[in-house]
C-alpha positions in Angstrom: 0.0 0.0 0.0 0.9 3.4 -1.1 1.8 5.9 2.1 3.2 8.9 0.4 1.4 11.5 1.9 -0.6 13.9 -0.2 -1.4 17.5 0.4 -4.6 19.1 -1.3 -4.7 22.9 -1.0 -8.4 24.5 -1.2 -8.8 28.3 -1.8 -12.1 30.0 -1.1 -13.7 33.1 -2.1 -15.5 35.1 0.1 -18.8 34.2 -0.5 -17.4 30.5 0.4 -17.4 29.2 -3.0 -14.2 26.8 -3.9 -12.0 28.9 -6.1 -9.0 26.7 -6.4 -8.0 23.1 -5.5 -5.1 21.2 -5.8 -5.4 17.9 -7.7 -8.1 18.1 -9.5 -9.8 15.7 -12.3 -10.0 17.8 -15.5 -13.9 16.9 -15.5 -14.8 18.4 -12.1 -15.3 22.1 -11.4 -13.2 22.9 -8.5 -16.2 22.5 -6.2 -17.7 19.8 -7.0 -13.9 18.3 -6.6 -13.6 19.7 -2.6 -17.1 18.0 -2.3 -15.7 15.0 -3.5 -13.1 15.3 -0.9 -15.0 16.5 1.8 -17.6 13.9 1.5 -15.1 10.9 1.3 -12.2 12.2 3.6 -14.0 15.4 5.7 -11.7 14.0 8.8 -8.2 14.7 7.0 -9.8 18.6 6.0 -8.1 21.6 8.1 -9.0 24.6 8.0 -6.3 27.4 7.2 -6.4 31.6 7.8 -7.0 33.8 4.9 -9.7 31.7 3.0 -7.4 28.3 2.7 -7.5 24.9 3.6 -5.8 21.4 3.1 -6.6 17.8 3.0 -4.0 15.9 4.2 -4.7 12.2 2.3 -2.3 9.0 0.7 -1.8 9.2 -2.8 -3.6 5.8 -3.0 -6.9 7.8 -1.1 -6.6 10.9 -3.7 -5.8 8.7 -6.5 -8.8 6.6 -5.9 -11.4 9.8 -4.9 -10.3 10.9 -8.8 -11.1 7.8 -10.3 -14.6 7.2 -8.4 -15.5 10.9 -8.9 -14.6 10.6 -13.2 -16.6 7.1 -13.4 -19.4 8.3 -11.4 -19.6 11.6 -13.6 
């Protein structure tokens, strides 16, 4: 099993909307990607100042999370 640890950086606007996200699957707005994220792996999510945030995740989690969010789309 795959431990490399993986970070995801998540930049929000104002309004709380997902403006940027690390990692992404071309298919997925970066939204829909953080939902993905936060749905799956909410527990590794921490909250950052300024409007930022990271998942901390395996590269075995993140790489699976893409590929079940692009077959599910």
């Amino acid at each position: 099993m795959d431990s490399q640890q993986v970070i995801i950086h998540v930049r929000f606007a104002p309004n709380g909307t997902v403006v940027q996200i690390s990692g992404r699957p071309a298919r997925l707005t970066p939204h829909q990607w953080f939902d993905v994220l936060n749905a799956r792996a909410g527990h590794a999510y921490r909250p950052l100042a300024g409007g930022r945030g990271v998942f901390r995740l395996t590269r075995a989690a993140v790489d699976a999370f893409r590929q079940e969010a692009v077959t599910a789309r």
